[in-house]
C-alpha positions as CSV (number, residue, x, y, z in Angstrom):
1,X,-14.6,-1.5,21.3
2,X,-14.4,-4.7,19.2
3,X,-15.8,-6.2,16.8
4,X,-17.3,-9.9,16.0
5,X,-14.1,-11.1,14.4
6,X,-14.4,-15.0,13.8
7,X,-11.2,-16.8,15.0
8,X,-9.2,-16.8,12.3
9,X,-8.5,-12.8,11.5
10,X,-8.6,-12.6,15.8
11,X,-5.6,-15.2,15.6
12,X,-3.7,-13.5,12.9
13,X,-4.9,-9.9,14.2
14,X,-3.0,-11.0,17.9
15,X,0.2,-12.7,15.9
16,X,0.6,-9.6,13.8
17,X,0.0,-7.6,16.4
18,X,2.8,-8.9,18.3
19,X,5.5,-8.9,15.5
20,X,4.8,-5.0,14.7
21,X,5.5,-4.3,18.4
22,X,7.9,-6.3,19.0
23,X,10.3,-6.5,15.9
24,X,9.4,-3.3,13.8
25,X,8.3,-0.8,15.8
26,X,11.9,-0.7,17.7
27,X,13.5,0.3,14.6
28,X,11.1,3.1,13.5
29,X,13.7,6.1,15.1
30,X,16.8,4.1,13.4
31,X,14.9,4.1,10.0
32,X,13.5,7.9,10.4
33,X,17.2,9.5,11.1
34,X,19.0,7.1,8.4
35,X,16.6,7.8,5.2
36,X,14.3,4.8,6.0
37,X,16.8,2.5,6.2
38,X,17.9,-0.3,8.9
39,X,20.5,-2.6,8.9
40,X,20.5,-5.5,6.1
41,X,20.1,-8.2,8.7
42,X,17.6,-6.5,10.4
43,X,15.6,-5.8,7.5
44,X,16.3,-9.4,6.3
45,X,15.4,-10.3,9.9
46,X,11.9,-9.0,9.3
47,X,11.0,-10.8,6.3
48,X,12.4,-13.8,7.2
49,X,10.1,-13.4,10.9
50,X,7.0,-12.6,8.7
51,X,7.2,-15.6,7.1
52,X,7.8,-17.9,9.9
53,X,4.3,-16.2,11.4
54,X,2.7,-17.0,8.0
55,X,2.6,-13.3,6.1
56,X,3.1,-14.3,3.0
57,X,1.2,-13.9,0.2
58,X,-1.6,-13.6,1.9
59,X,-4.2,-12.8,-0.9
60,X,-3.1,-15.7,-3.0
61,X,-5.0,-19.1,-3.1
62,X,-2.9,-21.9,-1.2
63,X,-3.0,-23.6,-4.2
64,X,-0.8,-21.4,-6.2
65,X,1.7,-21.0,-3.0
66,X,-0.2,-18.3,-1.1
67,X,-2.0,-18.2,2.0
68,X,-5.2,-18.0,0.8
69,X,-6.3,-15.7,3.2
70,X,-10.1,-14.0,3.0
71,X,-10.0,-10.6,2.7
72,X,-11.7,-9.8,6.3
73,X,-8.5,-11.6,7.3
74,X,-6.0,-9.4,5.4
75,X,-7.7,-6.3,6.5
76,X,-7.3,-7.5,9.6
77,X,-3.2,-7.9,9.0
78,X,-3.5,-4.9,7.2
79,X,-4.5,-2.6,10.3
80,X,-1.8,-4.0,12.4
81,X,0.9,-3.3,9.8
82,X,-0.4,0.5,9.4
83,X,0.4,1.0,13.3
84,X,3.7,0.7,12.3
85,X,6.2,4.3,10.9
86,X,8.8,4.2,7.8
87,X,6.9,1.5,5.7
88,X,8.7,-0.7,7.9
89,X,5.5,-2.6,7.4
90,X,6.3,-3.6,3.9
91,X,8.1,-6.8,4.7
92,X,6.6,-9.6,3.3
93,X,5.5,-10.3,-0.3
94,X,1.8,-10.4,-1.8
95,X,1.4,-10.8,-5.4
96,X,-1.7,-9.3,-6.5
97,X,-4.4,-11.4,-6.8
98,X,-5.3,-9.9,-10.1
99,X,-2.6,-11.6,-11.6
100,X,-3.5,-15.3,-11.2
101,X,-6.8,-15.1,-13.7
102,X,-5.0,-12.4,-16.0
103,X,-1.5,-13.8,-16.9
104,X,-0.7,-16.6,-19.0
105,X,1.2,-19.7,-18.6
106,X,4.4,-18.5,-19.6
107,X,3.3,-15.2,-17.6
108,X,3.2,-17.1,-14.0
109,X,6.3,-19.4,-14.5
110,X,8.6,-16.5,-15.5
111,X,6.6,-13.9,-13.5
112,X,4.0,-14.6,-11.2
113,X,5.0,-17.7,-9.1
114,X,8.5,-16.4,-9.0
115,X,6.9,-13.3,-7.6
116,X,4.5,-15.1,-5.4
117,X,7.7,-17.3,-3.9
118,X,9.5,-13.9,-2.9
119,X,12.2,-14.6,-5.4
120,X,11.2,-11.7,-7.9
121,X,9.6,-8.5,-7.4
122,X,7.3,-5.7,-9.4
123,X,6.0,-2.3,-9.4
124,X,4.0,-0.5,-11.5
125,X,4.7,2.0,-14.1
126,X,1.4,3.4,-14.5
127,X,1.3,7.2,-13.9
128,X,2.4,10.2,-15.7
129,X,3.1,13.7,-14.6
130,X,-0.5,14.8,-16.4
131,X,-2.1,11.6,-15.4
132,X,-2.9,10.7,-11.8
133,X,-6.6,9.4,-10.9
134,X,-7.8,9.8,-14.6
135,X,-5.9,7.4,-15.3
136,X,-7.0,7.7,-19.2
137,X,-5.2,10.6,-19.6
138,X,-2.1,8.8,-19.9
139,X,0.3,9.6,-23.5
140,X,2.0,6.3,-23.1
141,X,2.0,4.4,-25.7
142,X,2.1,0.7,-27.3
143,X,2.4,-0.1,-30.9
144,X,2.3,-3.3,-32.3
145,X,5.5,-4.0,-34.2
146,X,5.1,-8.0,-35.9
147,X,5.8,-10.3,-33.1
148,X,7.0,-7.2,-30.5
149,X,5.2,-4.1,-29.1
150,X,7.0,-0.5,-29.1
151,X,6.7,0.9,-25.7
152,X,6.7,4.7,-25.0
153,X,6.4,6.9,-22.0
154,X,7.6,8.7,-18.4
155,X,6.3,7.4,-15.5
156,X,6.1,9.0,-12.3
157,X,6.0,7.9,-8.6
158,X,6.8,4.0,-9.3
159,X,6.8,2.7,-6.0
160,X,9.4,0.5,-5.4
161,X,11.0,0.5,-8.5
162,X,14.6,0.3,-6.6
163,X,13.6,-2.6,-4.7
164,X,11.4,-4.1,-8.1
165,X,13.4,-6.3,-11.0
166,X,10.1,-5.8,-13.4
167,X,7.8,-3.2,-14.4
168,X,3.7,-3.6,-14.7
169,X,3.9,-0.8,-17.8
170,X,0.3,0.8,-18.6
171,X,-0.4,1.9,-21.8
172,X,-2.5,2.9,-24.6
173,X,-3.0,0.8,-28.1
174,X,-0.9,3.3,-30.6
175,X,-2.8,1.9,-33.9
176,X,-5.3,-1.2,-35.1
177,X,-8.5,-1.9,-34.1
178,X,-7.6,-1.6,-30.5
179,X,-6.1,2.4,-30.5
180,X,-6.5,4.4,-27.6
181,X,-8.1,1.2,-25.5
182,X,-5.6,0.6,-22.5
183,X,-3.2,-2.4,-21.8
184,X,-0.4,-3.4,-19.6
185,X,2.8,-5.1,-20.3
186,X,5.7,-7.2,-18.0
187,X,8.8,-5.0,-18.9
188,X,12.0,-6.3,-16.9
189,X,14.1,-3.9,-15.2
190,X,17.5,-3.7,-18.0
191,X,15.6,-3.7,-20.8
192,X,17.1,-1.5,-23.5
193,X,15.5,1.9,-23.4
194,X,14.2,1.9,-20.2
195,X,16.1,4.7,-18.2
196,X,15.8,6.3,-14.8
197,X,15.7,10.1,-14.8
198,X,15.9,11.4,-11.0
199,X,14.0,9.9,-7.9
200,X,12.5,12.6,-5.9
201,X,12.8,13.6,-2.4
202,X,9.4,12.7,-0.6
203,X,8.0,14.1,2.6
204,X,8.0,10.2,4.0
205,X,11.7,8.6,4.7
206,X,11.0,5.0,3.2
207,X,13.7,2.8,1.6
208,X,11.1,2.3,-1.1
209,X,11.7,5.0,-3.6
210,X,9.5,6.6,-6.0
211,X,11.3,7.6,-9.0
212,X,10.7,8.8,-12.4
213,X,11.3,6.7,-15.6
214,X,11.5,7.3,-19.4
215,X,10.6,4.5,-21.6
216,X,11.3,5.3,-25.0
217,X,11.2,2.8,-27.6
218,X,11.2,-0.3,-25.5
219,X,10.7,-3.2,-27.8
220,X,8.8,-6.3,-25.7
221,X,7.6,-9.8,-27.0
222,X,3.8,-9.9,-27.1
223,X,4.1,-12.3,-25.0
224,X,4.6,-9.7,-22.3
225,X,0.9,-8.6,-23.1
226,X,-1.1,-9.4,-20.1
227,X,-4.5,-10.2,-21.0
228,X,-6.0,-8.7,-24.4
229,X,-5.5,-5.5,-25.8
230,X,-8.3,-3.1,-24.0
231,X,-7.8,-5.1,-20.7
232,X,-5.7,-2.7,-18.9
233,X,-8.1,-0.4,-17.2
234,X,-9.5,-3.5,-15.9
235,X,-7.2,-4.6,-14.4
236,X,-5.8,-1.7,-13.1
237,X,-9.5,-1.3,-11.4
238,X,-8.8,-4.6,-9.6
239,X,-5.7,-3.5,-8.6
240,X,-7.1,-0.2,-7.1
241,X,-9.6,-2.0,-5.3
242,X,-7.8,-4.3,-3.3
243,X,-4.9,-1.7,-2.5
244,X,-7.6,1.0,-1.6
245,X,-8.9,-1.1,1.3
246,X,-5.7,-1.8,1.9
247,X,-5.0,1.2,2.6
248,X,-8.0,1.8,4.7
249,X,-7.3,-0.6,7.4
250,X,-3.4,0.3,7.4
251,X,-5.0,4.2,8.0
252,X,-7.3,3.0,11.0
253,X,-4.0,1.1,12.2
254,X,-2.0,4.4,12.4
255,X,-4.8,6.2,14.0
256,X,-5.4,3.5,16.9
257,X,-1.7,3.3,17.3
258,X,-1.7,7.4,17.4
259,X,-5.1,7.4,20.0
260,X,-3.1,4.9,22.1
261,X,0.4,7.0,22.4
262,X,-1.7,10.4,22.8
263,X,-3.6,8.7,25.7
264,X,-0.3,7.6,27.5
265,X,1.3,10.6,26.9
266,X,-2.3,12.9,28.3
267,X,-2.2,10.7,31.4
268,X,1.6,11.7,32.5
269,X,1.7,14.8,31.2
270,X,1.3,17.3,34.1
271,X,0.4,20.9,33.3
272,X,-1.0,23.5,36.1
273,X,-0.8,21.0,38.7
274,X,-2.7,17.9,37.1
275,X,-2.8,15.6,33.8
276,X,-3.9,17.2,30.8
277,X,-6.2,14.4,30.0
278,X,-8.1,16.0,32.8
279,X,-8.8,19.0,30.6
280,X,-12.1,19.3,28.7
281,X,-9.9,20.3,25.4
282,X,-7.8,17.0,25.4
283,X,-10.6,14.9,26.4
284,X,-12.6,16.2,23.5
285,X,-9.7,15.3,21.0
286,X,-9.8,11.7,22.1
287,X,-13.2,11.4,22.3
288,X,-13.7,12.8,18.1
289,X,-10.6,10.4,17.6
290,X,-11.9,7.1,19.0
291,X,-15.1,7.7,17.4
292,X,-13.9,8.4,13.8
293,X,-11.6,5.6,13.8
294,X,-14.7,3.3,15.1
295,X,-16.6,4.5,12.3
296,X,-14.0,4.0,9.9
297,X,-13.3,0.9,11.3
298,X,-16.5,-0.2,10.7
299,X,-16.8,0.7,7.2
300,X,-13.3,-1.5,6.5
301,X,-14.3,-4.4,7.8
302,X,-18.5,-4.5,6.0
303,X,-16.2,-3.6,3.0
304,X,-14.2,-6.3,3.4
305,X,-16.8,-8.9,4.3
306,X,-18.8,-7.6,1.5
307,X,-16.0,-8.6,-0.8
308,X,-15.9,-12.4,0.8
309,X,-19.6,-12.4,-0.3
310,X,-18.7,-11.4,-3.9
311,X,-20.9,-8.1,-4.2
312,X,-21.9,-6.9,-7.4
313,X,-17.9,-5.8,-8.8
314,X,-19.3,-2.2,-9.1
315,X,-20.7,-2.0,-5.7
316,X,-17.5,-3.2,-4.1
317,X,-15.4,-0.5,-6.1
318,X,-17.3,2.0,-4.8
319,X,-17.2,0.8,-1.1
320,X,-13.2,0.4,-1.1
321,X,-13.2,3.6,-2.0
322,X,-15.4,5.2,0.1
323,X,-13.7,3.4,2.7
324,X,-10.3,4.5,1.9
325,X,-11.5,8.2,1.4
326,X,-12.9,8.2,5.2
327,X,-10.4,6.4,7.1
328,X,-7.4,8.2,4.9
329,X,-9.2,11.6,6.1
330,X,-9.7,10.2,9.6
331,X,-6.1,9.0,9.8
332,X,-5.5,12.3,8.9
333,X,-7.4,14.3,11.5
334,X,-6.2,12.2,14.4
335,X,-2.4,12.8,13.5
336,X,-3.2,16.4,13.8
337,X,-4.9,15.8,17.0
338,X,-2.3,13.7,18.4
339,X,0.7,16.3,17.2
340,X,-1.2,19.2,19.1
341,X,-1.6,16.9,22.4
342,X,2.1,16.1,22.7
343,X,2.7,19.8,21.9
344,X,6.5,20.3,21.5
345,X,7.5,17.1,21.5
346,X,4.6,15.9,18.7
347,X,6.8,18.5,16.6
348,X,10.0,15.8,17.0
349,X,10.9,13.4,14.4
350,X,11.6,11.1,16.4
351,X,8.1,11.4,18.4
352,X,5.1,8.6,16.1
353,X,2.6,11.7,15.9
354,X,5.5,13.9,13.6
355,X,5.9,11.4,11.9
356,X,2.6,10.0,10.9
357,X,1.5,13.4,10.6
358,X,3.6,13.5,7.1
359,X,3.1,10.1,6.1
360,X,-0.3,9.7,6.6
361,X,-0.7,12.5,4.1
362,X,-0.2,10.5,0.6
363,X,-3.0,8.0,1.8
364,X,-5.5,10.6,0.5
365,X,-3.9,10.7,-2.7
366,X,-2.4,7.4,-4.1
367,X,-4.3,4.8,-5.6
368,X,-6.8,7.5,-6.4
């Protein structure tokens, strides 16, 4: 079943299409037995390829170095990228878009365009171990100090904080006529006081790590003060947004990806003398599968064209995330489905349906 893609996301959906199957999903074994890691100049390799084909900064305006893709377009690249194991999908660069109206001058030339060109790289320090979705319940805590702010806090779950050289630090005004509003801060990896305390084991084998930090007394130029001081929940609600339908279409990507393997598999798969996609019980597995995944697939893409349009702000936070609950559940569902259908084998690291089966699990609970 398709759907009434214009040219444009049809021609990057069939180019990123091809460069999943044909340069990352060969290494997805490799990466599951070795901790999510491949070879430097294979991993090297894949950005360098992504960028040839154009994924790059996708959700950044051509004029400030990006490719100034809609977001129908990136949902598109998105969905192809999710049919992909081991987050092997996470080679290319896109600053978020966020960014551009938020930071300041000196903000984009020692941050942003740096970050947009590939040449620096962030994550964001913005939960705590009581503070997950409510996101206000964060203790972290900023006080102004003359030309500097104080920064205190543990963070937890920083994606990609060993591959990032900057933090995007959330956290609450200490004092003033700002206290307890929220704001976020550039903190460079080094900076005195900031100081790693453990990086968990995760069910997922990524190279991108997730560990826990303790800031505690990190003194940072005000400068380093994106936006105004009450900004910060904003922003992060920007940020939520556009990795929420994100993660919608990479979720519908892993399910098509697991329908098609689970199809394969049912056709050659002889049991009592015939193909168990001949059975009634299979059959009925596919059919729920291909159906949820058309529904969710649906709801992605209206999302996404609905953001093109510029809906009402509050409309479209609800609709990412509506989208992302649905097709994260989905997702979900189908990986079971597609585990049970390869029997023994689904039960293999090495086989797509084990492994989506635990990484498809966090999609219904990061970004909220």
């Amino acid at each position: 079943m398709s759907y009434p893609l214009p040219p444009s996301a049809r021609a990057w959906q069939e180019k990123v299409r091809r460069f999943v199957r044909e340069e990352l999903i060969p290494w997805e074994v490799h990466a599951e037995m070795n901790n999510g890691e491949i070879p430097k100049e294979a991993r090297d390799g894949h950005f360098r390829k992504a960028r040839e084909i154009g994924l790059h900064a996708i959700s950044v305006p051509k004029e400030h170095g990006g490719a100034g893709l809609s977001m129908l377009e990136q949902v598109v690249i998105q969905e192809e990228i999710g049919k992909v194991t081991n987050a092997l999908g996470w080679c290319y660069h896109s600053t978020p878009p966020w960014m551009l109206d938020a930071c300041s001058p000196y903000q984009m030339e020692t941050w942003v365009k740096p970050n947009v060109r590939g040449e620096r790289h962030e994550c964001y320090a913005i939960t705590e171990e009581d503070a997950g979705s409510d996101v206000d319940a964060i203790k972290a805590t900023a006080r102004r100090d003359g030309d500097d702010y104080i920064l205190n806090g543990e963070k937890w779950h920083v994606t990609s904080a060993n591959h990032a050289d900057h933090f995007i630090f959330q956290a609450k005004i200490a004092d003033g006529p700002h206290k307890g509003a929220h704001c976020l801060f550039f903190v460079d990896q080094g900076t005195p006081g900031v100081s790693i305390l453990r990086t968990p084991a995760y069910t997922h084998n990524y190279a991108a790590h997730h560990p826990i930090y303790r800031f505690e007394n990190v003194r940072v130029p005000a400068r380093n003060r994106i936006g105004e001081e009450g900004d910060g929940m904003g922003f992060t609600y920007d940020w939520f947004r556009y990795e929420r339908i994100g993660i919608a279409a990479r979720c519908c990507g892993a399910a098509a990806r697991l329908i098609e393997e689970a199809t394969a598999f049912a056709k050659e798969r002889i049991a009592f003398g015939q193909p168990i996609s001949n059975y009634q019980a299979v059959q009925f597995m596919l059919a729920d599968s291909v159906t949820e995944l058309w529904a969710a697939r649906l709801m992605t893409y209206r999302t996404a064209e609905e953001v093109d349009a510029k809906v009402d702000v509050k409309v479209s936070h609800a609709q990412c995330s509506i989208a992302k609950l649905y097709a994260s559940e989905v997702a979900n569902k189908i990986a079971d489905r597609a585990v049970q259908i390869f029997g023994g084998r689904g039960y293999m690291r090495e086989n797509v349906a084990e492994r989506f089966y635990r990484e498809l699990r966090v999609d219904r609970i990061w970004e909220g």
